[in-house]
N, C-alpha and C positions, 0 to 999 in steps of 0.2 A: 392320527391323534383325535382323541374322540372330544365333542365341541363340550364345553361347561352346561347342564343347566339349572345351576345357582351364578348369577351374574350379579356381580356386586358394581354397582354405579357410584360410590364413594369417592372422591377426589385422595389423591394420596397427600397427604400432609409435607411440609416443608422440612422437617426430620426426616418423614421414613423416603424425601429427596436424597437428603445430604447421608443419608444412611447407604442409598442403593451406590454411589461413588465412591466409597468410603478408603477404599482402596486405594485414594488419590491424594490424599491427603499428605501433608507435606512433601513430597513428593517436587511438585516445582517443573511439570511436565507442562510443554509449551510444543508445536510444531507437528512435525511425524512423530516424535514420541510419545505425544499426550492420544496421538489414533492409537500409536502401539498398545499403549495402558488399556484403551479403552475398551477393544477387543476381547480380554475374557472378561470382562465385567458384563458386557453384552451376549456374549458368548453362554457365560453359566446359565444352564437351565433352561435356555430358548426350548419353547414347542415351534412347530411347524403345523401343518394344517393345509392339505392339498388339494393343488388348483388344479389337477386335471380327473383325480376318480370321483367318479360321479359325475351329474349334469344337471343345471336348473337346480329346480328347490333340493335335491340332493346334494348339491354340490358343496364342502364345509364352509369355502371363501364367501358363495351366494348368502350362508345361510349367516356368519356372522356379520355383514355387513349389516342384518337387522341391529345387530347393538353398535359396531363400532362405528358407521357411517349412517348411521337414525339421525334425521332432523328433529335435532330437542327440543324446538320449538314447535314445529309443527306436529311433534308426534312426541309429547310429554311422556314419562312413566308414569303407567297409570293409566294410561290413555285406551289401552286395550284391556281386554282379559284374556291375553295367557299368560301365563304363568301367576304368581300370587306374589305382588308388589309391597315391602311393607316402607311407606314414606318415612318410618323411624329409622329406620335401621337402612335405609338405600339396597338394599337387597332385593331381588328377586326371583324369586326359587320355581322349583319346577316348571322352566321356561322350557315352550315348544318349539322351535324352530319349525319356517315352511306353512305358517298356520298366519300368525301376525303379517298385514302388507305398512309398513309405517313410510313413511315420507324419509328419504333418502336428500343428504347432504352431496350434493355433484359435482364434485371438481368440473371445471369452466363454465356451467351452469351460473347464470345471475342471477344473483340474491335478489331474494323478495320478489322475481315474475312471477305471477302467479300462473300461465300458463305454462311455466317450466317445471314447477314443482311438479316432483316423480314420486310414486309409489318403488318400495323394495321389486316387487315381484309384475307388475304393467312394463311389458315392452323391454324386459330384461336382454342384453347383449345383441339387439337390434338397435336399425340406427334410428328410433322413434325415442332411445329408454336410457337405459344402463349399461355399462361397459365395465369390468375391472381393470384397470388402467396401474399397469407396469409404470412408474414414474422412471426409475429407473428400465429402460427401454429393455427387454428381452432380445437377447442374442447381441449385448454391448456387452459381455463376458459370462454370462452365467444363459443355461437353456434355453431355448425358445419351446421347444417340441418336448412333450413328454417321455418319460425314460422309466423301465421298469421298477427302477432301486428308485424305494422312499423311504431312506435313513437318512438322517442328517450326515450332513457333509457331500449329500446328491439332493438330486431333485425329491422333494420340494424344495426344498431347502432358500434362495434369494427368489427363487421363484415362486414363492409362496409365502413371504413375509410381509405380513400388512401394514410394519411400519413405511412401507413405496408401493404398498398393490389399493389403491381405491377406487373406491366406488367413483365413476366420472360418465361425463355427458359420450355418447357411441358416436356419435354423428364426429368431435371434435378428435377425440383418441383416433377412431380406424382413420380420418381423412388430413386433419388439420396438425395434428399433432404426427401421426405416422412413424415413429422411433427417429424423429428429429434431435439435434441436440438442442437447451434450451438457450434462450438468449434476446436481445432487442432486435428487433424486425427495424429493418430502416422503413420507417412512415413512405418513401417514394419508389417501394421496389419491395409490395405487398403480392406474394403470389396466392395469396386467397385471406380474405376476412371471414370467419366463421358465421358473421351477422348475417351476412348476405346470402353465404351458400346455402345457409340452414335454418329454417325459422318451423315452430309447431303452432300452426294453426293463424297462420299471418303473424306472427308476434316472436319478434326476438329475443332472444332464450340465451344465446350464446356471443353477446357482444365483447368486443375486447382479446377476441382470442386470435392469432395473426401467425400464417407461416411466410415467410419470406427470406432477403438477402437478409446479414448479420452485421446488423449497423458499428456494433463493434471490431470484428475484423473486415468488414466494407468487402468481404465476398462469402459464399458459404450458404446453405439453407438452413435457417432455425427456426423453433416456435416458440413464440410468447403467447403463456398465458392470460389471461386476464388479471388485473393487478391485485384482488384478491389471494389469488392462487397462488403468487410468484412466490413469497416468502414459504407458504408451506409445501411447496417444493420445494424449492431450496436447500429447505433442511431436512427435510426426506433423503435426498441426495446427499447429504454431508455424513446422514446416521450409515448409509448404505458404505459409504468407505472408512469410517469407525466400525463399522460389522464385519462387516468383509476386505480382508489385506493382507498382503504378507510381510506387512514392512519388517515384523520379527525375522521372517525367513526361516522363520523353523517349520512353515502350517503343509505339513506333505499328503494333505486329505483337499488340496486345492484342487476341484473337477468343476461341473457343469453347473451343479448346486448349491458348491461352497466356492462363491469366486475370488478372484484378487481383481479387489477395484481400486479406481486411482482418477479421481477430476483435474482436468486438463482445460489450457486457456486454446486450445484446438479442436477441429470439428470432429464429433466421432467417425469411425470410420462408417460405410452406409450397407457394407458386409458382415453380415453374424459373425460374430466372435466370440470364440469361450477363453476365458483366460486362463495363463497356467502360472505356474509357481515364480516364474521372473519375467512373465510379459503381461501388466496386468489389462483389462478391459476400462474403454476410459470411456467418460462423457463431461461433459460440459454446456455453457462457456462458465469456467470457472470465475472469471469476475462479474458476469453477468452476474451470476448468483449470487455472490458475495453483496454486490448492491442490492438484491432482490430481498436477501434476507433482513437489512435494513430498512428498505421502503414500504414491506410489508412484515409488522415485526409479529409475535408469538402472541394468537389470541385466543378465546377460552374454547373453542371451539376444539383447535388443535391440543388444548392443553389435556381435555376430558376427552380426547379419543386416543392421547397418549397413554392416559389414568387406564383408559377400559382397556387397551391391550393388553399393557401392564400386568394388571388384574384379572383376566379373564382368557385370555386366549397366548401373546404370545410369551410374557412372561419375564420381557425386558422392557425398557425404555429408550427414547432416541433424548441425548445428553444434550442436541442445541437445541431444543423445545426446554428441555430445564433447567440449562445456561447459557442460552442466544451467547452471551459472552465468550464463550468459547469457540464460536465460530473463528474470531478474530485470532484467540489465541492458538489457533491452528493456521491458518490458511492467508494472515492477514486483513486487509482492507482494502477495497474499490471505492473510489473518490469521484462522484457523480458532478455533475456540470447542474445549472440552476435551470435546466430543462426537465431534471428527474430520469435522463432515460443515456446519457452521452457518458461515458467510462471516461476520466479526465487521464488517472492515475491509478495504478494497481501497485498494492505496498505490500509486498509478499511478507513481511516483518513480522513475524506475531506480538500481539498488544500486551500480552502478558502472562501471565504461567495460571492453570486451572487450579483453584483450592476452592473445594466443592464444602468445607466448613463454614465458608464466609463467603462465597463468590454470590451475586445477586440470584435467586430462582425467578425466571421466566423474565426476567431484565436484564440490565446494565448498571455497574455500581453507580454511575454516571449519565441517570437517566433527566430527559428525555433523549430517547437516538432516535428518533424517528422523522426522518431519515439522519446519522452523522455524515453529510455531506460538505465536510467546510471544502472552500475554494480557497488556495492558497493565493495570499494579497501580490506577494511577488515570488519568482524563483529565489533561491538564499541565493545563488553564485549563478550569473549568467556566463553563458560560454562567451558572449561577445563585446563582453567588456575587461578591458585592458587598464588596470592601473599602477602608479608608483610601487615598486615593493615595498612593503613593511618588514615581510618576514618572506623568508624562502624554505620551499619542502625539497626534499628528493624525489621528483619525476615531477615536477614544476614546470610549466611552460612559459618560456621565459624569451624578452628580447630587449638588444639593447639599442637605447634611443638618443641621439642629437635634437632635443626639440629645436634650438633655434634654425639649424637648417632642414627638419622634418625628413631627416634621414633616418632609418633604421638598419641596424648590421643585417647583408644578406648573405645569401653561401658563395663564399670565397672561389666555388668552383665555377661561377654564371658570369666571372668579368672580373678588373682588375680593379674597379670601382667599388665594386661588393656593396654596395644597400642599394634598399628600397626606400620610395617615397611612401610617409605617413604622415598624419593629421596628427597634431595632441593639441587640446582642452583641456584646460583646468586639468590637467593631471591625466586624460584618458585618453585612450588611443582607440578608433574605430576600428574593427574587427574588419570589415570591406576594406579598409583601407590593404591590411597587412595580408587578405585572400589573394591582394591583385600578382604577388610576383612569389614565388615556391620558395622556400629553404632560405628563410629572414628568423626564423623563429627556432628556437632550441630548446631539449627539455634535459632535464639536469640530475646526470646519474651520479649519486654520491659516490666514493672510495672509503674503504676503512681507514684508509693512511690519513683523511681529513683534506686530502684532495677532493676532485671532482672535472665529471664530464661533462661536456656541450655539447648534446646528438641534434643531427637537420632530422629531418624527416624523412630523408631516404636511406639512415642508418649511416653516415659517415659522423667527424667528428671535427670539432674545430681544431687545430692544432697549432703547434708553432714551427714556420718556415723559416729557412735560413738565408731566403733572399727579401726584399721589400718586398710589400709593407710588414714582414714578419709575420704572417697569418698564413696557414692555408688548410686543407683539407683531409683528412685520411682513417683509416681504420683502424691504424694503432703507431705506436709511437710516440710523439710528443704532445700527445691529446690533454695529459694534468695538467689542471688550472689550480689559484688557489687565492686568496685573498690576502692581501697587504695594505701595509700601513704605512704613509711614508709623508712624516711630517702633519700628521690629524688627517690627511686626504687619504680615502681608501681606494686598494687599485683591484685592476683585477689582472694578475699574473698568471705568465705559463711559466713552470716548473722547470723549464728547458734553459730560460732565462731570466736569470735574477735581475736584470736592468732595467728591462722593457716590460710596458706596464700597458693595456686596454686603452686605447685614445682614441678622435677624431679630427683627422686632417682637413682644414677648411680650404685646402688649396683649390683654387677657382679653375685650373687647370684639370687637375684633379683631384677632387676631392674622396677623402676615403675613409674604411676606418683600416685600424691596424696597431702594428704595439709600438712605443716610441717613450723615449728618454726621458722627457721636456712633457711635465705635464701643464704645463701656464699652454704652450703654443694648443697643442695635445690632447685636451680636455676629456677626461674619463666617460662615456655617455652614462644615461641615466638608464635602470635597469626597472622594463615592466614587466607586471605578472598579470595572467589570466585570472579573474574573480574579484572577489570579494568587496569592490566597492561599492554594487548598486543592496549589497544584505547590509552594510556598514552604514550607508546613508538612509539606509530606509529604516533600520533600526535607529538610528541619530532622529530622523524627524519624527519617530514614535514617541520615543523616549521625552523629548521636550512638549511634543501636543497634547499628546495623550496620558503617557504615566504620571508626568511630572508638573501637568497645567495648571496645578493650585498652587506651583512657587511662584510668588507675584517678585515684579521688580522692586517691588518697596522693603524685601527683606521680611515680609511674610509669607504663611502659606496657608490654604487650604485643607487638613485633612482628607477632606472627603472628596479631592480631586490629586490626590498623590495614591498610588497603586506601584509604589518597590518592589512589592512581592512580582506585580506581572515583569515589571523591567528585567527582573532576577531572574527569575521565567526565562524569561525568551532570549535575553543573554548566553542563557543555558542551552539553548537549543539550537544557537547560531551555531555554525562548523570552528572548527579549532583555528583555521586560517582568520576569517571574520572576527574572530577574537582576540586572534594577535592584535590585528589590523586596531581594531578598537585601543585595547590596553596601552599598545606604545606608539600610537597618533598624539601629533602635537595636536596643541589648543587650533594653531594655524592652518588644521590641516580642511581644506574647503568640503569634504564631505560628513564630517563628523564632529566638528570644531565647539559650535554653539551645543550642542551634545555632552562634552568633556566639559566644556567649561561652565555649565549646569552643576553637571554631577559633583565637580569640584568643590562648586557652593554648597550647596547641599548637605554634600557630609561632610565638607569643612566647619560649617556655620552650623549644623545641628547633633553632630555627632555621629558615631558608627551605632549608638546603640536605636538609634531611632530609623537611621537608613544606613546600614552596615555596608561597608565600602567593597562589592562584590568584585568592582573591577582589580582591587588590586594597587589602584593609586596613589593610595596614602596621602590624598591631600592635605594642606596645611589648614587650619582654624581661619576665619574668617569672618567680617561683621561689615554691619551698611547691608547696602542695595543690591541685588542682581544685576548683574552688566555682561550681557551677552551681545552677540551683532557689532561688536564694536570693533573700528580699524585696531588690529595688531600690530603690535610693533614690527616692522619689516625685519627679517634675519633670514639666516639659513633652518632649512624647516630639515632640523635631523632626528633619523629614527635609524632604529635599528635593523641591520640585516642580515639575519640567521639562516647558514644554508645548514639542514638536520639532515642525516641520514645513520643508517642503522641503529638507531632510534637515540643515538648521542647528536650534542653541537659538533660540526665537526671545526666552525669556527668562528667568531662577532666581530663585527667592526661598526664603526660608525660610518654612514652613508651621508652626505651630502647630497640632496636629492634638487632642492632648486631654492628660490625665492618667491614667496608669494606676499599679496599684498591682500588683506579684503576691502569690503567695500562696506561703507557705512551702512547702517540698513536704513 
């Protein structure tokens, strides 16, 4: 392909953006299918331009990095004479390649040294100078070595496309970088710092740039670049598998030149690879980069050498340089720690579907993101905490409890005593406590009939025996349990017998649980669930500090410290269990209590239309004072408990769960 010489320097305007994707429009493409779209949009009309005929000032790649890798600053248009510049019009015509030496922009080069600043054509592809630098590494699916066919769909082809081939420092490419994948270097396990290996003229040139272990998978060799560089690698890398893939599965022209790529949270392999049609060539670290692309976002630098390819040579665009936001809508989000460089969380989720109408150019519609690193305050549902049901799912892990003698049901198969010892608080049961002894806990397989199972963990099932205590163990049989009601107290029944009902024997002799007649002697245990109390209380202590801080106890409020809309928010965002948990908790209940009994005031006393009743509670009208914290009347604290499966109730009762008292504040 023969190189332009009319070179138009023009920035492309924000229409003839949303023009070049147009294709995308409503459309509603999010994940691999928004790569799939983006493919022949990228695809139409690409030139190519090859990196192996020729040499030196002959060579096409050498001879445009004079426009698309020119230091603008150091080497203005106009600045030379060749070709004939006109400042109106940004054009310039009858340009010589091979003739002009302009100051070259250098990936991993430091800005502003002045002893690093390079000439195009001084010290070219030695390690004094210039390197062309494969971002995506050659022989990670596409050529490394030159090959006779220079048609698209061969080499040149990924081999020769400048939105991944720049201009960079030689010393860091051939040594420090070396077709590594990219990523965070652990700071204590550095196998070489570029500052130190390489300096021009005593003066370092190349700080920042690090190959070592990979802090985020804590083995593995990768290189990071200098924090300049990360983000526009990043998405170099992201345009390269929007170019090249076969996620359509129809592309039968996949060879050496035209590869199938695919970024991976794993190390590339360190063996050349050409990819084919259903194994593609990979590189990474995929969330490294997803951070990187945030931490260093889209600046004018990368946006005017996207303009000039564009324009001049290759004839497309890379789409997360013209909507960073759609990195996320592909690929998801990496959640950095307040170090800048620690991976916390990787959220493969995409944030939302590409419409290239209205989506932000060269931002975020929610900007600033620089870096969007929140730190989540707590987990929503920790795995080690245990509290009273409120509500029950299908595949629930569930156990049943004797708080006053800190028994818990164990497996019927370990002794004739059957539980273990545990702790309960206020409502919660220590997760060590319930590690200490196997097969106490069960998870709960619905039936369509409205029955339901109790599986151990070694895959047997609770069932019902026909000798004392009535309980025991098996794989099928009399396994259906089901809930009852008998006289307001809820039981929990096996299907094998209508008499006998879930209790706890306090016999000092032997004490046990099992099914029995006589529920006064007998006492039903109380039934805990895995999660949701520590997302419940921490939303409860939000809700009254922070959303809600301007209700004063005298029955007035503050505007300007009530924020419903975030309450409404984050409500929203809690998991469907935490919601239950919230919606049908008494006033009394110790994690959420002054919470409910807030909200109650609130939109009792002021209406739905001014704080519209989200929970659901339909509280009554109300006047006077706020009165929270205050001792509750002692009762039975009852809620509901709903076992759901295949997506019906399969039945409700009311639960008697215990008696609590508070304490004044």
């Amino acid at each position: 392909m023969t190189l332009p010489t009319t070179i138009d320097l023009n920035p492309v305007d924000e229409d003839g953006i949303r023009a070049y994707y147009s294709d995308l429009e409503g459309k509603k493409y999010q994940g691999e299918d928004l790569l799939q779209a983006l493919k022949p949009i990228l695809k139409n009309g690409q030139k190519y331009h090859s990196y192996d005929q020729n040499s030196g000032k002959n060579n096409a790649i050498w001879k445009s990095y004079e426009i698309t890798d020119r230091d603008w600053t150091l080497s203005p248009a106009g600045s030379d004479s060749v070709g004939n510049y006109d400042p109106d019009t940004g054009i310039i015509t009858d340009y010589k390649y091979g003739i002009n030496n302009p100051y070259q922009h250098l990936y991993y080069r430091n800005r502003g040294v002045e002893a690093g600043y390079q000439r195009a054509w001084d010290h070219h592809g030695d390690n004094n100078g210039t390197d062309r630098e494969h971002l995506w590494a050659k022989g990670h699916g596409f050529a490394e070595k030159k090959q006779e066919t220079t048609t698209i769909g061969a080499v040149p082809g990924a081999r020769g496309d400048l939105h991944h081939l720049v201009a960079a420092d030689s010393y860091v490419n051939s040594s420090t970088h070396n077709a590594y994948s990219y990523g965070f270097v652990d700071p204590t396990k550095i196998a070489e710092d570029a500052a130190t290996a390489y300096q021009i003229n005593n003066t370092v040139v190349v700080a920042g740039n690090y190959r070592g272990t990979s802090q985020t998978l804590g083995t593995g060799t990768v290189f990071e670049p200098q924090d300049c560089d990360k983000g526009d690698i990043a998405r170099a890398l992201f345009y390269m598998v929007a170019r090249y893939n076969n996620l359509a599965g129809d592309d039968d022209t996949i060879d050496s030149g035209n590869p199938n790529l695919e970024l991976s949270d794993v190390l590339a392999p360190a063996e050349s690879f050409i990819s084919t049609t259903s194994e593609p060539g990979r590189y990474g670290i995929l969330r490294d980069l997803l951070a990187w692309h945030h931490l260093d976002p889209v600046d004018e630098y990368e946006i005017h050498r996207n303009d000039l390819i564009y324009r001049n040579y290759d004839s497309n665009r890379n789409p997360f340089i013209d909507f960073p936001e759609w990195v996320d809508y592909v690929w998801g989000t990496s959640t950095l720690d307040e170090d800048g460089r620690t991976i916390i969380t990787r959220d493969e989720t995409p944030t939302g579907y590409a419409d290239p109408s209205k989506d932000v150019v060269y931002g975020y519609s929610e900007d600033p993101v620089d870096p969007p690193t929140p730190i989540p305050e707590e987990p929503e549902e920790q795995a080690d905490v245990w509290t009273k049901a409120v509500s029950l799912s299908d595949g629930d892990e569930i156990c049943f409890v004797n708080e006053s003698a800190g028994y818990a049901m164990s497996d019927l198969a370990s002794g004739n005593k059957a539980f273990a010892t545990v702790e309960s608080t206020a409502g919660k049961l220590s997760d060590h406590c319930l590690s200490e002894e196997l097969g106490h806990t069960f998870s709960i397989e619905a039936n369509n009939d409205g029955t339901f199972h109790l599986k151990y963990s070694d895959g047997h099932y609770l069932s019902y025996s026909t000798s004392s205590p009535y309980l025991g163990t098996a794989a099928s049989g009399n396994i259906n349990w089901t809930l009852a009601n008998l006289d307001g107290t809820p039981l929990i029944q096996n299907t094998a017998n209508a008499n006998r009902w879930l209790g706890y024997n306090y016999n000092s002799g032997n004490p046990r649980f099992g099914l029995y007649a006589n529920t006064t002697n007998y006492p039903c245990p109380s039934v805990y669930v895995k999660g949701v109390c520590n997302a419940a209380s921490g939303y409860g202590e939000r809700f009254c500090s922070e959303w809600t801080s301007g209700c004063k106890e005298s029955g007035t409020y503050d505007g300007d410290k009530m924020d419903w809309e975030a309450a409404t928010s984050a409500y929203n965002a809690l998991s469907t269990r935490t919601q239950q948990f919230l919606t049908a908790a008494s006033k009394d209940n110790p994690y959420v209590g002054d919470a409910l009994a807030k909200y109650d005031y609130i939109v009792g006393k002021y209406g739905v239309d001014l704080f519209p009743d989200f929970l659901g509670r339909n509280p009554v009208s109300v006047s006077g004072a706020l009165k929270v914290s205050q001792a509750h009347v002692s009762g039975s604290y009852i809620v509901i408990l709903a076992i759901l499966g295949g997506g019906a109730a399969l039945a409700t009762l009311l639960l008697v769960l215990s008696k609590r008292r508070r304490h004044q504040a």
